[in-house]
C-alpha positions as CSV (number, residue, x, y, z in Angstrom):
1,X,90.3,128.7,125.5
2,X,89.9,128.6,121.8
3,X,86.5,129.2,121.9
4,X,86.7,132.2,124.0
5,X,89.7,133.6,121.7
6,X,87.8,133.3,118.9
7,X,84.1,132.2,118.8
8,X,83.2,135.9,119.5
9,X,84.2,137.0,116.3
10,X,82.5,134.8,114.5
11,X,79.1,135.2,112.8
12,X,76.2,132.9,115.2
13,X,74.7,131.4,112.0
14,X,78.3,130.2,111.6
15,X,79.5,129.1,115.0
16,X,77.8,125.5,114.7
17,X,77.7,125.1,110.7
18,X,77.9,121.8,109.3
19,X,81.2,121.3,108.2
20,X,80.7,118.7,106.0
21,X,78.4,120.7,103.5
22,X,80.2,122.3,101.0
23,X,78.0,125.6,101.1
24,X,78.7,125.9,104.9
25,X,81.9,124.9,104.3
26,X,82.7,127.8,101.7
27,X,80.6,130.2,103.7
28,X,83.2,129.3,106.5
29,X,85.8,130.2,104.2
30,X,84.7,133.2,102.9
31,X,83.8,135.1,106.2
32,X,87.8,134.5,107.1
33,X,88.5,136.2,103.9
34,X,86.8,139.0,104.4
35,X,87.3,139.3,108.1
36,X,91.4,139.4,106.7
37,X,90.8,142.2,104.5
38,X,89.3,144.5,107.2
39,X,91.5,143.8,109.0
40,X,94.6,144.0,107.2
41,X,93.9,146.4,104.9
42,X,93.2,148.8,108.3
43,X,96.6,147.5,109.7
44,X,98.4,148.2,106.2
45,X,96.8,152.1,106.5
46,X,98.3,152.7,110.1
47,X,101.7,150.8,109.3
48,X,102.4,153.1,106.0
49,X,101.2,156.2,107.8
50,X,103.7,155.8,110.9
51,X,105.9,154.4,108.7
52,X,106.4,157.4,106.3
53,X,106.4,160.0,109.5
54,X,109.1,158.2,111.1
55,X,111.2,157.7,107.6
56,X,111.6,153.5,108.5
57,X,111.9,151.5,105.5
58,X,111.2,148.1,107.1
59,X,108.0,149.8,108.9
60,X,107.0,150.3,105.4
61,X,107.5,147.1,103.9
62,X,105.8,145.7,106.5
63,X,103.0,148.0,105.7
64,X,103.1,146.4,102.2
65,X,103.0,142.8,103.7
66,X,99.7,143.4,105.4
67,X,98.3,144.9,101.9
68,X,99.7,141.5,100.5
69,X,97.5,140.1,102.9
70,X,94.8,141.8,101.9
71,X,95.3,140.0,98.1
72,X,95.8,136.7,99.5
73,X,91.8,136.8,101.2
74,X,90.9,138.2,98.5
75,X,92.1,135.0,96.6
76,X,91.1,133.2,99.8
77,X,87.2,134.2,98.8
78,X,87.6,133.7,95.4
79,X,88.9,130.2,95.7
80,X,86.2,129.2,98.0
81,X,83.5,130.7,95.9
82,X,84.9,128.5,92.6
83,X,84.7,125.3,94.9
84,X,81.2,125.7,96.2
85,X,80.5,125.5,92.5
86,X,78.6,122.1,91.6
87,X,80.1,118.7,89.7
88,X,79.7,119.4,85.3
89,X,80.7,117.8,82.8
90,X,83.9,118.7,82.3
91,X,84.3,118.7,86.4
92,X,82.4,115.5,87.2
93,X,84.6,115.6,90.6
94,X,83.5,119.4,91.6
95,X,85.6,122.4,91.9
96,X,86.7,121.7,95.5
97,X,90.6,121.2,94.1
98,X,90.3,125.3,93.4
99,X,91.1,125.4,97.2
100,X,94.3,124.4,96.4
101,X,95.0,126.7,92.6
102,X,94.5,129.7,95.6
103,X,96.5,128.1,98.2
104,X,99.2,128.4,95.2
105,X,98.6,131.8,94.0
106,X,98.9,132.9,97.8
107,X,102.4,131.2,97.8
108,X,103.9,132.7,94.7
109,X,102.2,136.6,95.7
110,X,104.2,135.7,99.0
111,X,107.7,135.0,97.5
112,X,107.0,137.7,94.7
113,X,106.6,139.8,97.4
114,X,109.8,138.6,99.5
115,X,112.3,139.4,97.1
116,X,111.1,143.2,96.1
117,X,111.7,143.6,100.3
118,X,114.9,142.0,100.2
119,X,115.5,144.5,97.0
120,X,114.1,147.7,98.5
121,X,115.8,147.0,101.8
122,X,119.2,146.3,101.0
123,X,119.7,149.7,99.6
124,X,118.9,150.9,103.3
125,X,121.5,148.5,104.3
126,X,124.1,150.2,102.5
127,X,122.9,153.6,102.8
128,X,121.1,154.0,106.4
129,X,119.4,156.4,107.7
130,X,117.9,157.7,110.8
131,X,114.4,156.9,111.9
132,X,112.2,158.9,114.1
133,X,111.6,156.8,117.1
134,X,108.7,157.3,120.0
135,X,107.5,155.2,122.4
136,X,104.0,155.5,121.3
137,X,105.6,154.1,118.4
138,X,106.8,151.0,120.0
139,X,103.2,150.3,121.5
140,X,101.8,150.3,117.8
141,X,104.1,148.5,116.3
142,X,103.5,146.1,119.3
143,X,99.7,146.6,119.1
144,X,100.0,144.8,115.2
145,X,101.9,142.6,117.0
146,X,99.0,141.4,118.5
147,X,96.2,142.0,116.2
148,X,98.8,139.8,113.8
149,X,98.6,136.9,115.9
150,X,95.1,136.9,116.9
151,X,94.3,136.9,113.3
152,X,96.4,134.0,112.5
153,X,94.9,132.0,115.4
154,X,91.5,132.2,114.0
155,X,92.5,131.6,110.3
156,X,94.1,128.1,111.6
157,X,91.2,127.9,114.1
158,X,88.5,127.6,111.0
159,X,91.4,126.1,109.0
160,X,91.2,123.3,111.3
161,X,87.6,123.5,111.8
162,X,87.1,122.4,108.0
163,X,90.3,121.1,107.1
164,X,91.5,123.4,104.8
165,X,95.1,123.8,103.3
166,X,93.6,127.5,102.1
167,X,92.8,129.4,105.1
168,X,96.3,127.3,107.4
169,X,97.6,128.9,104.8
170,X,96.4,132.1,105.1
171,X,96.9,132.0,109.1
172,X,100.8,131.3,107.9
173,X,100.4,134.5,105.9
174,X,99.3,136.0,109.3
175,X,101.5,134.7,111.4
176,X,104.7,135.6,109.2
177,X,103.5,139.0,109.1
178,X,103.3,138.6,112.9
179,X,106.9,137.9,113.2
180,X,108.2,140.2,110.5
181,X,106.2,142.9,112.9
182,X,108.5,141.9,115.7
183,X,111.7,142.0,113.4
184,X,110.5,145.7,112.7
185,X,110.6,146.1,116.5
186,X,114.1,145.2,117.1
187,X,115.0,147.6,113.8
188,X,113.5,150.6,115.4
189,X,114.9,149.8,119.0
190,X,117.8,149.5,117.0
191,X,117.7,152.3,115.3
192,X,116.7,154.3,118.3
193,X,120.0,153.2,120.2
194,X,122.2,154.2,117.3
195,X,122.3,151.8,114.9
196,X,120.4,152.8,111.7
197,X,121.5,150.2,109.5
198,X,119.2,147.8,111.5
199,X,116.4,149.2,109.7
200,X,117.3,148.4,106.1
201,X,118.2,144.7,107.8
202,X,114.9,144.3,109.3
203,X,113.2,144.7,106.0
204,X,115.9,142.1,104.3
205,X,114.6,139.2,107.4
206,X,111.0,140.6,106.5
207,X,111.6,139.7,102.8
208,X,113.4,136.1,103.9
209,X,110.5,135.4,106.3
210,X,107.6,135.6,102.7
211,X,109.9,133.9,100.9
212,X,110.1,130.8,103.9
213,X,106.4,131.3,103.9
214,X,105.6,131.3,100.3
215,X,108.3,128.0,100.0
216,X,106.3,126.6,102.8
217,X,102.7,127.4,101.4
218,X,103.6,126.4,97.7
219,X,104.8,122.7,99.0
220,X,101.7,121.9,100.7
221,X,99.2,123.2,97.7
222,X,101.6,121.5,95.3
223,X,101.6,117.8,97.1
224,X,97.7,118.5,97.7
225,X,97.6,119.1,93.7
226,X,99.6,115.9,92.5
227,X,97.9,113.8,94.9
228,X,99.1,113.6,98.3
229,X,98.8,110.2,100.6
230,X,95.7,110.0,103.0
231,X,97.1,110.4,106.8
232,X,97.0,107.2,108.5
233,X,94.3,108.4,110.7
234,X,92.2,108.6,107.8
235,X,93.1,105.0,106.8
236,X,92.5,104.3,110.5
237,X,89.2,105.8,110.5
238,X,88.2,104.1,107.0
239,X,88.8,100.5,108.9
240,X,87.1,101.2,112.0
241,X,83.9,102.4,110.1
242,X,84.0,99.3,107.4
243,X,85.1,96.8,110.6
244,X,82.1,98.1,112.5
245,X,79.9,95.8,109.9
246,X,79.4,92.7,111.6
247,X,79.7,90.9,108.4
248,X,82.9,92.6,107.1
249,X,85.9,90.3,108.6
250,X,88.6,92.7,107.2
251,X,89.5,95.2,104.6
252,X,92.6,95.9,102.6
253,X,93.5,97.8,99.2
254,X,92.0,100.9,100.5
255,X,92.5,103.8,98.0
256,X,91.4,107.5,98.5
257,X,91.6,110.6,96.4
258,X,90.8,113.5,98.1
259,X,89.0,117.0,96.5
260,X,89.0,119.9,98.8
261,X,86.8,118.3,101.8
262,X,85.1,115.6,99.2
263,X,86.6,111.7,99.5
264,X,86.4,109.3,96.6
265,X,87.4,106.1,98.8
266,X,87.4,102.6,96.9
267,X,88.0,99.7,99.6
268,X,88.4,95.6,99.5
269,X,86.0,94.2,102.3
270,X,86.7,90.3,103.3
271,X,83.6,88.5,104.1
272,X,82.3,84.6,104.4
273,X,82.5,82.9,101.4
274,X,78.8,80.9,102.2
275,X,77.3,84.4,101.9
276,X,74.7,84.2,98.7
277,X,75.7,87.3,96.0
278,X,72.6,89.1,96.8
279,X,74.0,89.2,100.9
280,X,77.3,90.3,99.7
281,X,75.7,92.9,98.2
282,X,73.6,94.0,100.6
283,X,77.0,94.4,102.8
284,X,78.4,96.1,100.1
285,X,76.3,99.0,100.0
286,X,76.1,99.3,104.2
287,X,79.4,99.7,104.1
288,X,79.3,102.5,101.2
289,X,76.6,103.8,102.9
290,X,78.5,104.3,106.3
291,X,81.4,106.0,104.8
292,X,79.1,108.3,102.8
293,X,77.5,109.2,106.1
294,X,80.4,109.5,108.5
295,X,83.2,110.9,106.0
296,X,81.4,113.0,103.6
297,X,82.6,110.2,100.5
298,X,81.2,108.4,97.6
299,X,82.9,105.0,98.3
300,X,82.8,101.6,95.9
301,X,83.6,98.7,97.7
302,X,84.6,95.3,96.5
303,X,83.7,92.2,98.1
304,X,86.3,89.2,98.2
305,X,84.9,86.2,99.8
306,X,86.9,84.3,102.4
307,X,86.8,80.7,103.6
308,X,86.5,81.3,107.3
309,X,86.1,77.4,108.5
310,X,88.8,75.5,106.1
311,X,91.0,73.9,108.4
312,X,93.3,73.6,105.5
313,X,92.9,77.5,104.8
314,X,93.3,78.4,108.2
315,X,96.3,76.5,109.1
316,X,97.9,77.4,106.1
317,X,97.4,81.0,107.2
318,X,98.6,81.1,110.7
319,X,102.0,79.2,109.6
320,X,102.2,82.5,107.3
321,X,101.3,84.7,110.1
322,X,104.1,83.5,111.9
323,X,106.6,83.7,109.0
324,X,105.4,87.3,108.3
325,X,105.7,88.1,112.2
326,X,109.4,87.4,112.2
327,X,110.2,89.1,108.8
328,X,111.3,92.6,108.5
329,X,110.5,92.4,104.6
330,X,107.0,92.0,104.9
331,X,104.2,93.9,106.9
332,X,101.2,91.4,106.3
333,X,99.4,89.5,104.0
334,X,95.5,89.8,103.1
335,X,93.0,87.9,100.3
336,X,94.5,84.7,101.1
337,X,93.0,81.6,98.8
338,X,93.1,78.3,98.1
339,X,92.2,76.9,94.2
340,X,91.3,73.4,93.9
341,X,90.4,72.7,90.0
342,X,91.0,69.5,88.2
343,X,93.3,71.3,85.8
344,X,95.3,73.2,88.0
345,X,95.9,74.0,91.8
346,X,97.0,77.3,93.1
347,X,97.7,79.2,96.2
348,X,96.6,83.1,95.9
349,X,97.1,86.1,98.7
350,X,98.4,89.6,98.8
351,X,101.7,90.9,100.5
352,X,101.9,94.3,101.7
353,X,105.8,94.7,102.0
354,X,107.9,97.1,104.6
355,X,109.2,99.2,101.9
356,X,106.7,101.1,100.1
357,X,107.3,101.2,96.0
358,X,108.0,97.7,95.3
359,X,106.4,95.7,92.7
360,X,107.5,91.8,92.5
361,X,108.0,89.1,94.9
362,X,111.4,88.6,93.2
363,X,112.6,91.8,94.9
364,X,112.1,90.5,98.4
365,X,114.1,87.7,99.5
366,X,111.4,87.2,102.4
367,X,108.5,86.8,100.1
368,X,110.8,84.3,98.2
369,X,111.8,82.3,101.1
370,X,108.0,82.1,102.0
371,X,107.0,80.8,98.7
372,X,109.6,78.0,99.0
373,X,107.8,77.4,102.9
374,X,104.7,77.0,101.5
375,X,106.2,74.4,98.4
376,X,107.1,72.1,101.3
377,X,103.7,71.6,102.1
378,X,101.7,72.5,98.8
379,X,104.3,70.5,96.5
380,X,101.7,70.6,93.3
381,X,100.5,73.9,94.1
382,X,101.5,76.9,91.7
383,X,101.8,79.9,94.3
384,X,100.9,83.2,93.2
385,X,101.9,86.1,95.4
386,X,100.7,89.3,94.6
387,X,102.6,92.9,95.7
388,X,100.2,95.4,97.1
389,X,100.6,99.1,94.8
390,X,102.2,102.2,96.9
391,X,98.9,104.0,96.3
392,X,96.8,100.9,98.3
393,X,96.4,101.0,102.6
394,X,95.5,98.4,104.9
């Protein structure tokens, strides 16, 4: 259905581009952009028009929200253009975070924008007047109803299609303007049937509506700026690509940074200890090599080498398993090890705890009450238990 909403509109040379390539990807972009301004800026000429023959206020600030539009793609194309732009020296990562600088502009121009309607309108609140009201009036304002909507659709439809905060932000902008269209409505029914004052109140739940949307917009940009956490169907997707190596037995201490549609992934793969360095290495760069391919990302992976045929090891780990599988402390344990020296004996492995943000065993009476488990049996043993960072998956 989305397809045959949308696809028409869109540009052949576009309708199968590779999203994963950043000039496709910006070329993507852009045509949305410009297919808003069009659009909006023929919407914002009609609205004003009718709008100042009929004397309604919130007709003509909605007018003004569809020129706002108009800036936002514009911003829209200019970000895109800035993160096509190739890695430098002073931008070794690319320009792909500009995505989000515009996604940030477009949510300040939005709540700018919200309270000069809220201003403008409330004087028609207090002072109303009448508004000249046809039915061929209705049907346009109904028509941008429409128009509004469509145009949102396909905003989120390539927002989706590329996975970018940007233009589901710009198909917000749409959609807002959408639904300030059908507060207009009610204000000129309103109006029509006697009750003026609706007007000026129309343009007051316009103005509230860009400031929601601007709110809403800014958040997103903002936690995309600072660094927000990778979804756990990336994480998910990260394990079933390293886990598809037949020599990888398990990963952990997964870390991913994300610019625009580019991944910097870092990633602990667990594989046999009896594996030569040169083999280890060799798995190494498969598995780099595989998320490279399948998740557009330059990926470093560490190697820890596990004994997989200690019987020591191994019944030392399921009697942790089934601690950990009772706790409500603890989620799991990884890099589990076993130090044999003449000098010193120690037990090493990983917890990845319940609560996110923690940083010592001492702060989890589970992790302590495991250590003193495992004393029983490893009496000389010095156990070291290590609390995985809030910024690592598994």
């Amino acid at each position: 259905m989305k397809h045959f909403l949308y696809n028409w509109a869109i540009p052949r040379s576009l309708r199968n581009a590779a999203v994963k390539d950043v000039g496709q990807r910006s070329a993507i972009g852009r045509f949305g952009g410009w297919l808003s301004i069009v659009v909006n800026f023929l919407l914002f000429a009609a609205k004003l028009l009718v709008g100042l023959l009929i004397n309604s206020i919130a007709l003509i600030a909605d007018s003004i929200h569809s020129l706002s539009d108009v800036s936002t793609s514009i911003i829209v194309i200019i970000g895109y253009r800035i993160s096509k732009k190739p890695a430098d020296s002073r931008h070794p990562f690319g320009h792909q975070r500009a995505e989000y600088v515009a996604t940030l502009v477009i949510a300040v121009l939005l709540a700018v924008a919200g309270v000069e309607f809220i201003k403008s309108s409330w004087n028609r609140v207090l002072h109303p007047q009448l508004s000249v009201v046809t039915s061929g009036v209705l049907v346009f304002v109904l028509l941008t109803i429409l128009i509004k909507a469509w145009l949102g659709g396909l905003a989120n439809y390539l927002g989706q299609r590329i996975d970018s905060a940007t233009l589901r932000a710009d198909a917000l902008h749409h959609y807002t303007d959408s639904v300030s269209s059908i507060l207009v409505l009610v204000a000129i029914v309103g109006s029509r049937l006697g009750y003026p004052f609706l007007d000026g109140a129309g343009g007051v739940a316009v103005g509230i509506m860009l400031i929601w949307a601007g709110i809403t917009i800014a958040k997103e940009a903002a936690d995309s700026l600072l660094g927000r956490a990778p979804s756990p169907e990336c994480i998910a997707e990260i394990k079933e690509i390293c886990m598809g190596i037949d020599e990888v037995s398990n990963i952990h201490d997964t870390i991913v940074h994300s610019y625009g549609d580019q991944k910097f992934i870092s990633v602990h793969v667990e594989v046999d200890q009896k594996n030569s360095s040169l083999k280890a290495h060799e798995i190494a760069t498969k598995v780099e090599r595989e998320l490279a391919r399948r998740l557009n990302a330059y990926a470093v992976v560490h190697v820890d080498p596990i004994d997989l045929e200690s019987p020591e090891l191994l019944a030392l780990k399921k009697s942790i398993d089934e601690f950990v599988s009772k706790s409500n402390e603890i989620r799991e344990i990884h890099d589990l090890r076993i130090i044999k020296k003449e000098d010193h004996k120690k037990i090493f492995f990983d917890i990845v705890p319940v609560r996110k943000g923690l940083e010592n065993c001492r702060e989890l009476n589970d992790c302590q009450t495991l250590k003193q488990l495992i004393q029983q049996d490893f009496h000389d043993f010095e156990i070291k238990i290590h609390i995985d960072r809030m910024y690592t998956y598994n």
